[in-house]
Every structure is written in structure tokens, then in C-alpha cells.
Kinemage of the C-alpha trace (Angstrom):
@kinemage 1
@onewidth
@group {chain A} dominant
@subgroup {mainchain}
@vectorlist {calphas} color= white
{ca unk a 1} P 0.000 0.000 0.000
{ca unk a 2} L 2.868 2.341 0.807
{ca unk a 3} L 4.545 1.726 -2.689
{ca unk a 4} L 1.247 2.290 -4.106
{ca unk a 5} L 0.971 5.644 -2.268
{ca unk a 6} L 4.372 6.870 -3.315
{ca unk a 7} L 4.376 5.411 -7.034
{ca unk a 8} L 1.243 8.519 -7.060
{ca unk a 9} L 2.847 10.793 -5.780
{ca unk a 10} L 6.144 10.646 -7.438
{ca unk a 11} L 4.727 10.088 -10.500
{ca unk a 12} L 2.360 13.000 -10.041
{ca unk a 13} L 4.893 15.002 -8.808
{ca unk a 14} L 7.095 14.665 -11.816
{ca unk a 15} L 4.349 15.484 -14.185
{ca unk a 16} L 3.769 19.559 -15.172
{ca unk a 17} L 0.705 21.753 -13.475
{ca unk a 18} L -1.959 22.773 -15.674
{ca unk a 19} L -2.224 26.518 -16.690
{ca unk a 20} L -4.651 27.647 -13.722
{ca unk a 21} L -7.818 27.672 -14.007
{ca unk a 22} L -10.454 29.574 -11.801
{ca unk a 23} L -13.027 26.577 -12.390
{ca unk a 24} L -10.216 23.421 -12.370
{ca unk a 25} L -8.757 22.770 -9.238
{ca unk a 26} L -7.417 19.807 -7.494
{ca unk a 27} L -8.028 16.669 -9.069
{ca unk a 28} L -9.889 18.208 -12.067
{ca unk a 29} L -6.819 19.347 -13.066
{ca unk a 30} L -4.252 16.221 -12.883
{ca unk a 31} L -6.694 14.100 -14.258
{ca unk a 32} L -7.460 16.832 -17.112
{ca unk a 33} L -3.651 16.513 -17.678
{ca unk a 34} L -3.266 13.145 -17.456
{ca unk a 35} L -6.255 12.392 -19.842
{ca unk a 36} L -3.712 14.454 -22.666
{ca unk a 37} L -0.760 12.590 -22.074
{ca unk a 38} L -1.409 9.594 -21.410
{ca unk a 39} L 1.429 8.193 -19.582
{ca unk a 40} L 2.760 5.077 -17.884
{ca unk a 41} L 1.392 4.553 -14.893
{ca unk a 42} L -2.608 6.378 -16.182
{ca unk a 43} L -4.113 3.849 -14.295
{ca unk a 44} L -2.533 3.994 -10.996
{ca unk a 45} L -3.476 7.667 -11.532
{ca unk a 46} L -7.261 7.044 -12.681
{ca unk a 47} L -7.634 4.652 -9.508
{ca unk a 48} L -6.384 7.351 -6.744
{ca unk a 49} L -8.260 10.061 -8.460
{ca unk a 50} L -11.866 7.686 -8.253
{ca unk a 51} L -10.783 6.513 -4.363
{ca unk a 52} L -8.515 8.649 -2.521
{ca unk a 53} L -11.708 11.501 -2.053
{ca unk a 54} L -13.108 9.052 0.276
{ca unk a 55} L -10.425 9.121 3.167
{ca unk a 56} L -11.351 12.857 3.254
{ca unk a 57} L -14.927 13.426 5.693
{ca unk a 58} L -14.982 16.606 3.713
{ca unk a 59} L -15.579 15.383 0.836
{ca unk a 60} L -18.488 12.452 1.685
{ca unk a 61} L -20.158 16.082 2.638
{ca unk a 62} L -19.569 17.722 -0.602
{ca unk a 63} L -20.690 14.003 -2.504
{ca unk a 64} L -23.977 14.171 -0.184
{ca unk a 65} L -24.743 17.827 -1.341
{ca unk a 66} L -23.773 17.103 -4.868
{ca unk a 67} L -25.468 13.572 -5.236
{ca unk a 68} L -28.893 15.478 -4.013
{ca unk a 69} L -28.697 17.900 -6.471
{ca unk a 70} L -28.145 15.734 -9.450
{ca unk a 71} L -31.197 13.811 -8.449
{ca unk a 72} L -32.747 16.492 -8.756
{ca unk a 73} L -31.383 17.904 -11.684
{ca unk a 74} L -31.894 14.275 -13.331
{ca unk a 75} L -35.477 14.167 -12.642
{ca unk a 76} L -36.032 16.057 -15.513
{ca unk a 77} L -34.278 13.314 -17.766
{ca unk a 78} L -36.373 11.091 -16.830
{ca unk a 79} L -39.588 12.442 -16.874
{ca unk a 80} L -38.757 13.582 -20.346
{ca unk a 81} L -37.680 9.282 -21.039
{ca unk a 82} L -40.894 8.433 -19.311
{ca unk a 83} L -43.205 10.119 -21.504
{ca unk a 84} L -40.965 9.243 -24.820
{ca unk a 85} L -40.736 5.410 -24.190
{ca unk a 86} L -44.494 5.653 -23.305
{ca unk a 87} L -45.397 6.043 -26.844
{ca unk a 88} L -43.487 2.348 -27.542
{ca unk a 89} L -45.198 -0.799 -27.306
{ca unk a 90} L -45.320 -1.765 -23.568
{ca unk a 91} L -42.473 -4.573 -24.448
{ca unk a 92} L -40.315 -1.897 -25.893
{ca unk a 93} L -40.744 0.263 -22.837
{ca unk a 94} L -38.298 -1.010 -20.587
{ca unk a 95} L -35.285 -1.515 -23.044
{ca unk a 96} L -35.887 2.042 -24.384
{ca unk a 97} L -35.875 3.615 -20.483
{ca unk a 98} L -32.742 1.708 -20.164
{ca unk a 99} L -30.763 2.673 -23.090
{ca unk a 100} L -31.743 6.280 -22.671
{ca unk a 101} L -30.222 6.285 -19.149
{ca unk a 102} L -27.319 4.618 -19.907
{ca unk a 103} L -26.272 6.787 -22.656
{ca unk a 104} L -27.257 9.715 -19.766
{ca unk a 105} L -24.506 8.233 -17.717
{ca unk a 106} L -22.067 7.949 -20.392
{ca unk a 107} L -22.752 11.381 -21.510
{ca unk a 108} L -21.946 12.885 -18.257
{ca unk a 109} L -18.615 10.699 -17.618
{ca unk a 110} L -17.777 11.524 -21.158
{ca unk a 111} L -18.259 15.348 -20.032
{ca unk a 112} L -16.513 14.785 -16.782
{ca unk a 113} L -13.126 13.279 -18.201
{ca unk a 114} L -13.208 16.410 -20.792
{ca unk a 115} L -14.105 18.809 -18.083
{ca unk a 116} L -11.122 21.437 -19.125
{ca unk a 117} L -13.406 21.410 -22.801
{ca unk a 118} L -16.614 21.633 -21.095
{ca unk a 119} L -15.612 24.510 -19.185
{ca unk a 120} L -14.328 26.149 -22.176
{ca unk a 121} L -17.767 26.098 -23.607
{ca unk a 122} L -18.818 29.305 -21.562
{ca unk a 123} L -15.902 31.375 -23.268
{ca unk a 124} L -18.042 33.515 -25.551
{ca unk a 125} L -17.591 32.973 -29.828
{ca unk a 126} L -19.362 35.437 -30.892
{ca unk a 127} L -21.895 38.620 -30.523
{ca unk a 128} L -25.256 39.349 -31.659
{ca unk a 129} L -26.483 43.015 -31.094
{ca unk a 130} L -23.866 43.638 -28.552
{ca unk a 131} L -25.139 40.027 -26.494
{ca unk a 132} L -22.460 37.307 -26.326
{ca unk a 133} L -23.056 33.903 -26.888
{ca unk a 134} L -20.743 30.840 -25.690
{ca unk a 135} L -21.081 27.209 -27.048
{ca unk a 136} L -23.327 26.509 -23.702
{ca unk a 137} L -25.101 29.264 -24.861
{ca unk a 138} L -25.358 27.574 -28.050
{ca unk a 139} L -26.721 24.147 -26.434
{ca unk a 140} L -28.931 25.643 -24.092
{ca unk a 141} L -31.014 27.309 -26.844
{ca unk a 142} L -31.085 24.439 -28.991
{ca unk a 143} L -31.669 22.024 -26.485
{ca unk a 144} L -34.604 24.196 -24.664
{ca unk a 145} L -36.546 24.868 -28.214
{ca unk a 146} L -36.525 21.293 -28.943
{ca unk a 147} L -37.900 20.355 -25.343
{ca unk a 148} L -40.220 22.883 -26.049
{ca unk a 149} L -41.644 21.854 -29.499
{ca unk a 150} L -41.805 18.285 -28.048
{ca unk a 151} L -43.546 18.659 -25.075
{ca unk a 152} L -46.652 20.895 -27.122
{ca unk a 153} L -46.434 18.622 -29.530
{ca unk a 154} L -47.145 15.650 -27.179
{ca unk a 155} L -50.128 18.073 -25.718
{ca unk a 156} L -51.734 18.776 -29.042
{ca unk a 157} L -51.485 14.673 -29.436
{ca unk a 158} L -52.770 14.111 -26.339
{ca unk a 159} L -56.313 16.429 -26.586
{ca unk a 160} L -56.809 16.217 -30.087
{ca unk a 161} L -54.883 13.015 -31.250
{ca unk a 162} L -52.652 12.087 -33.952
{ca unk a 163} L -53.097 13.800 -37.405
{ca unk a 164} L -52.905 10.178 -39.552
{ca unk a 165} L -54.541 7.837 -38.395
{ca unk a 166} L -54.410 5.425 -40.848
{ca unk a 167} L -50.604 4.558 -40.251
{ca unk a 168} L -50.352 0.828 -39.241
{ca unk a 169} L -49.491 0.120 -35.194
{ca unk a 170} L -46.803 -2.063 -36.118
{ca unk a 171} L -44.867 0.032 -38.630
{ca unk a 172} L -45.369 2.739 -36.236
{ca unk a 173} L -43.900 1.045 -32.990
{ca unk a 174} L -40.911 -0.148 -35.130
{ca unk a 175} L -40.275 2.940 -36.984
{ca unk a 176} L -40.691 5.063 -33.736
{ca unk a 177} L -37.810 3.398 -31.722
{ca unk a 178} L -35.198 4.473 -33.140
{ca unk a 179} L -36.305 8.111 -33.337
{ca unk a 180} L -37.039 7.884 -29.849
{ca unk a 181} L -33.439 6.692 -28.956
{ca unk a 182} L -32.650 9.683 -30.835
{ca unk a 183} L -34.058 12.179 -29.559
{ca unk a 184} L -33.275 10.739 -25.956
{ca unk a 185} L -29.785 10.935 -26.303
{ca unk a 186} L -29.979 14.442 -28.281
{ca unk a 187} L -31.642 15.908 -24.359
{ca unk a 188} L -29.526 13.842 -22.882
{ca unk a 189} L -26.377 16.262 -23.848
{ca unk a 190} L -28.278 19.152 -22.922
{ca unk a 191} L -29.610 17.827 -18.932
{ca unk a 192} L -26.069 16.195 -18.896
{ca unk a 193} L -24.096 19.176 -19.896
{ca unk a 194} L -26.237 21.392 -17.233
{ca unk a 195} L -25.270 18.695 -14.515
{ca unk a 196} L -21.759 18.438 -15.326
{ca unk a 197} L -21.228 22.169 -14.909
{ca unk a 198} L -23.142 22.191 -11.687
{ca unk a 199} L -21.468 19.348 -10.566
{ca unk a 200} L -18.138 21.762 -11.517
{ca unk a 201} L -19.092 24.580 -9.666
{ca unk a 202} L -19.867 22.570 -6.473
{ca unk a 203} L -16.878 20.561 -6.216
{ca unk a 204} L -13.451 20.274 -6.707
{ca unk a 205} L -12.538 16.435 -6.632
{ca unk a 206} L -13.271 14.555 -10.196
{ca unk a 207} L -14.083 11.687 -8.343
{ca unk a 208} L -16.511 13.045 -6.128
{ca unk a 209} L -18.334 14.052 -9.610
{ca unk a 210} L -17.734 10.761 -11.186
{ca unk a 211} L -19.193 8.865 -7.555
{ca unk a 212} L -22.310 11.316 -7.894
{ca unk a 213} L -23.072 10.557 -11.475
{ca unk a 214} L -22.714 7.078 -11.484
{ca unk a 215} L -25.075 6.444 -8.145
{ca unk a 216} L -27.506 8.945 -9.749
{ca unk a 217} L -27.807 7.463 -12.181
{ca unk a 218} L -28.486 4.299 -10.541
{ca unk a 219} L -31.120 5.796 -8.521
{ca unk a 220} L -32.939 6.998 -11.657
{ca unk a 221} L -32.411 3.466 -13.331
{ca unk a 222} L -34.418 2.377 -10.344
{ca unk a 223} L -36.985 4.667 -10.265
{ca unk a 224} L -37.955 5.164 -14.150
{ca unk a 225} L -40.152 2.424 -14.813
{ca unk a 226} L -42.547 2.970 -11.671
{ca unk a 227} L -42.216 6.872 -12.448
{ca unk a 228} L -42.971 5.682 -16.523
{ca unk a 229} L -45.570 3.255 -15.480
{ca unk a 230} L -47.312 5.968 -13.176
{ca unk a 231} L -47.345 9.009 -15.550
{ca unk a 232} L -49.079 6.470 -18.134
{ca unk a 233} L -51.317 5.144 -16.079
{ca unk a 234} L -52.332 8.576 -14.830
{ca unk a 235} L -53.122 10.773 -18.188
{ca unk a 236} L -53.401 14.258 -15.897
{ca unk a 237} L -50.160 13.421 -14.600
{ca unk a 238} L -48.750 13.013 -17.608
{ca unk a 239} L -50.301 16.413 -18.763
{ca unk a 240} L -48.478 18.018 -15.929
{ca unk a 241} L -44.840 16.419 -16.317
{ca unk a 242} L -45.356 17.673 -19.798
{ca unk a 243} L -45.851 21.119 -18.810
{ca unk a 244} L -43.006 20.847 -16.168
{ca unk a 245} L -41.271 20.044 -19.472
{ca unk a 246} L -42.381 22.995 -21.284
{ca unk a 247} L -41.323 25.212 -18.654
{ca unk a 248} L -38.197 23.427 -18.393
{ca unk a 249} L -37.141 24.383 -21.770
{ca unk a 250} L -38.306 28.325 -21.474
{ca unk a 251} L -35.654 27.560 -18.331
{ca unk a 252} L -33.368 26.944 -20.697
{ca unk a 253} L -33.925 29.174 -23.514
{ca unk a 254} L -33.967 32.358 -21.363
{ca unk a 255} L -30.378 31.135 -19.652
{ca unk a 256} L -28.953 30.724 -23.569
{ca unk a 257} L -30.106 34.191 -23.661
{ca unk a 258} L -28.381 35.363 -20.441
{ca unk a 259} L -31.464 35.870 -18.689
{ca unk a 260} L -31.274 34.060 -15.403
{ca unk a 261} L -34.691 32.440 -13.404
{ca unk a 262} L -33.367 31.072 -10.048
{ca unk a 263} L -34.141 27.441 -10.174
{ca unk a 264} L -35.559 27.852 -6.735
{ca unk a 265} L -38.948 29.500 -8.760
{ca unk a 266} L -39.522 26.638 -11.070
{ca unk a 267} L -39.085 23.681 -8.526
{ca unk a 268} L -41.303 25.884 -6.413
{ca unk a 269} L -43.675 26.373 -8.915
{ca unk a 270} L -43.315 22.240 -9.776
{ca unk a 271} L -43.771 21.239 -6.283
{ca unk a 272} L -46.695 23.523 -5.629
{ca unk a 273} L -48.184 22.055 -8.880
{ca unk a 274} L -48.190 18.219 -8.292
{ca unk a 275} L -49.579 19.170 -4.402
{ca unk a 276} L -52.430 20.571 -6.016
{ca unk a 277} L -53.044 17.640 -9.008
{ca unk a 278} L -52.559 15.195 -5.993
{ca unk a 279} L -55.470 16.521 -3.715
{ca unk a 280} L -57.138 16.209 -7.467
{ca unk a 281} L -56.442 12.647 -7.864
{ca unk a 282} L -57.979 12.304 -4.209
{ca unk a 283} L -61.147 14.007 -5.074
{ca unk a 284} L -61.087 11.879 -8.623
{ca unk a 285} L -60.452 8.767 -6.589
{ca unk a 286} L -60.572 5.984 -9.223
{ca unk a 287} L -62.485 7.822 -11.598
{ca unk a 288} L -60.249 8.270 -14.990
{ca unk a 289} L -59.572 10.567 -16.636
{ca unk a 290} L -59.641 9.930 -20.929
{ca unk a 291} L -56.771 11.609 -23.129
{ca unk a 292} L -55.839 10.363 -26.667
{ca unk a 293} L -53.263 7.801 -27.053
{ca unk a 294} L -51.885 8.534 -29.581
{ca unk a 295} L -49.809 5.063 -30.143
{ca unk a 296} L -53.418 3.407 -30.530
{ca unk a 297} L -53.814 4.342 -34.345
{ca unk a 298} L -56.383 1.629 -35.594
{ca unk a 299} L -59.511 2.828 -34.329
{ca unk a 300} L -61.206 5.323 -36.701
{ca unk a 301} L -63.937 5.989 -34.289
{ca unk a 302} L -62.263 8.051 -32.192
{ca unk a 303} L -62.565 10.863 -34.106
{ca unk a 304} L -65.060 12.058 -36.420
């Protein structure tokens, strides 16, 4: 163990600092460094970076903090998986809330082990009427108008159903799952990008990130198929997770713009929102409520 201890040091010792950084510090920079060059020992390296954060009490207080905020963060992910895989056939379901959470979690390590880039995405490219914009900029915008044109789109579906009706289930289901993957892992960049630079700004040890993200996402691997099943079963619910959605993406659109809501408002306004449709579904007992579905595409007498 000690020749473990000292083969680290020395060998982290003899390689150069990284320019500083006001947002890399710590182990964010060696193993920013050591991801470039790529030497010898990389994995004796890789291995202290991922453990040695938990001989420090500290830090199990900044992984606590951090790991409840990217639940948080990540419930949006998988609201937004829920109601996407819902539109699969119920065998499809599963594998497609699987996939899109893996490639979640790969996204963010991915982001994490290129953290000097990511950070380098708020250094602004260019101006437009004297605003800047940054390459987060760039993602936020993008990512927050597609959220938003999918989330009323899956509203107009819902109240007034699909526009053609006449396309065969089968073709549809198959057709549909690979669009779906799609545009899973296209909002998975965007949630995982704004979780990777939260996760920056609240700590300082890569492994303390890396920890967080991976039992995160283990948490939301365990909770997205009762969440998925619930929000389907329950069509007002679903109504309201697509409107958390909706707002979501505004969220995101005015922060490409520089325009910063505290994220204390929305989860406010979220929390206050499914208090109130849960005394509803208490009135309602087990009377349901009817929305279109708009996977069910054989039945012409749904609409005139």
C-alpha cells in the first residue's frame, strides 16, 4: 500500500501543473492533464483520483450535497424518457428507459473526463447586437426549443390526437424506436451538460463528480419504470410532467439568452403544482380521466 501511495505521488509530482484555471482545481486538473498525455502509470493515476476523495470526511459532505442535487437535476431526464418510451409498445418500454439512461450516464462521464473542454464552452464565440453567446449558450437554446416543441407537440397529441390515423401500429412502434433513442440521447447532452457544470461549480474532486453521477444514475435506473408506469397510467399526470417540461425548456432558452430564473422558482412552482393535481387525484379517486393515445392508431372511431 505504501509503494502504491508513493508510485502517485512521485509520478504526479514529476508530471507539469496545468495553466490555472479559476473553475479546475485539485483533481480536475491532474486528471485533465493526465487524460492528454497519457502516460505510464494512467491507471494507478485514474484509480487514486476515483478513491482517494473518500479518506477525506470533507468530501463524503460535498458528494452528499452534490449527489442530491443531481437527483434532482436528473429528474427532468427522466420524466422527459418516461413520456418518450411511453409512446413504444409496452415490451419496448423497458429496453428504451434503459438505453436512454445509460447513454445519460455515459454522456456525463464523457463530459466529466473532458471537463477542461466543457468549461471552455462558456468562453463567448461570438456577438449578436452587442449580447455574447458561448457554445453553452449555443446548447442551451437548442436544447430548450426542442424540449419545447416536443412537449406541445405531445399536448396537441394528447387532446386532439394524432393527425394520420391510418398509419399501421406495427410500422409505427418499429419505426418510432429508433427516433425515440434519438431524440433521448440528443436531451440527454443538454440535462447532462447542465449537470456536469453544476457538478463543476460545487466541487473540486473529479471523483466526487464521477461517484455522484454514477449512483444517480443508478437511482434513476431504479426509479424510471414505476415513475414511466405511473405518468401512463395517470393521463393528468402526464399532462403536468409535460408542462413541467415545457417550462423546463423556457428555463433553458432564457439562460442561452443570459437571462437568469433562479431554479428555486420553477421547482417551487413544480412542487406547488403536483400538491395541487394530488389533492385532485384524491377528489377523482378511481375515476379516470380519458386523453388520446396517440400510439393506438387503428380505431377510426375516435374521431369524427
Amino acid at each position: 500500500m505504501h509503494n502504491f501511495s508513493r508510485t502517485m505521488v512521485s509520478t504526479h509530482a514529476s508530471l507539469p501543473a496545468l495553466p490555472p484555471h479559476p473553475e479546475l482545481s485539485g483533481y480536475v486538473q491532474s486528471a485533465t492533464f493526465v487524460s492528454h498525455v497519457c502516460p505510464y502509470p494512467i491507471g494507478v493515476l485514474v484509480i487514486g483520483t476515483l478513491f482517494a476523495w473518500m479518506a477525506q470526511p470533507e468530501a463524503w459532505l460535498a458528494f452528499g450535497t452534490l449527489l442530491l442535487l443531481e437527483i434532482v437535476l436528473g429528474i427532468d431526464n427522466v420524466i422527459f424518457i418516461s413520456i418518450l418510451s411511453g409512446k413504444l409498445p409496452p415490451e419496448q418500454r423497458d429496453r428504451a428507459r434503459t438505453i436512454g439512461l445509460l447513454a445519460a450516464a455515459i454522456t456525463r462521464l464523457l463530459l466529466l473526463a473532458s471537463i477542461a473542454w466543457v468549461v471552455s464552452l462558456k468562453n463567448e464565440l461570438f456577438q449578436v447586437f452587442g449580447l455574447g453567446f458561448s457554445g453553452k449558450d449555443l446548447v442551451l437554446l437548442g436544447g430548450g426549443l426542442f424540449l419545447m416543441y416536443k412537449a406541445v407537440k405531445e399536448m396537441h397529441e394528447l387532446l386532439e390526437g394524432p393527425d394520420h390515423q391510418e398509419t399501421t401500429p406495427l410500422k409505427a412502434g418499429t419505426a418510432s424506436f429508433a427516433a425515440i433513442i434519438a431524440q433521448i440521447m440528443v436531451l440527454d447532452i443538454v440535462f447532462s451538460l447542465d449537470s456536469v457544470i453544476t457538478a463543476v461549480g460545487m466541487a473540486d474532486d473529479i471523483g466526487v463528480m464521477v461517484w455522484a453521477v454514477i449512483v444517480t444514475v443508478g437511482i434513476m435506473l431504479f426509479a424510471a419504470r414505476p415513475i414511466g408506469e405511473f405518468v401512463q397510467k395517470h393521463p393528468t399526470v402526464k399532462m403536468l410532467a409535460l408542462s413541467f417540461l415545457l417550462l423546463i425548456g423556457v428555463n433553458l432558452v432564457a439562460e442561452g439568452f443570459h437571462l437568469k430564473i433562479p431554479k428555486g422558482y420553477t421547482y417551487f412552482a413544480m412542487g406547488f403544482a403536483v400538491v395541487v393535481e394530488a389533492l385532485n387525484m384524491r377528489v377523482r379517486g378511481h375515476q379516470p380521466v380519458k386523453l388520446h393515445q396517440p400510439e393506438v392508431t387503428g380505431d377510426s372511431s375516435r374521431r369524427e
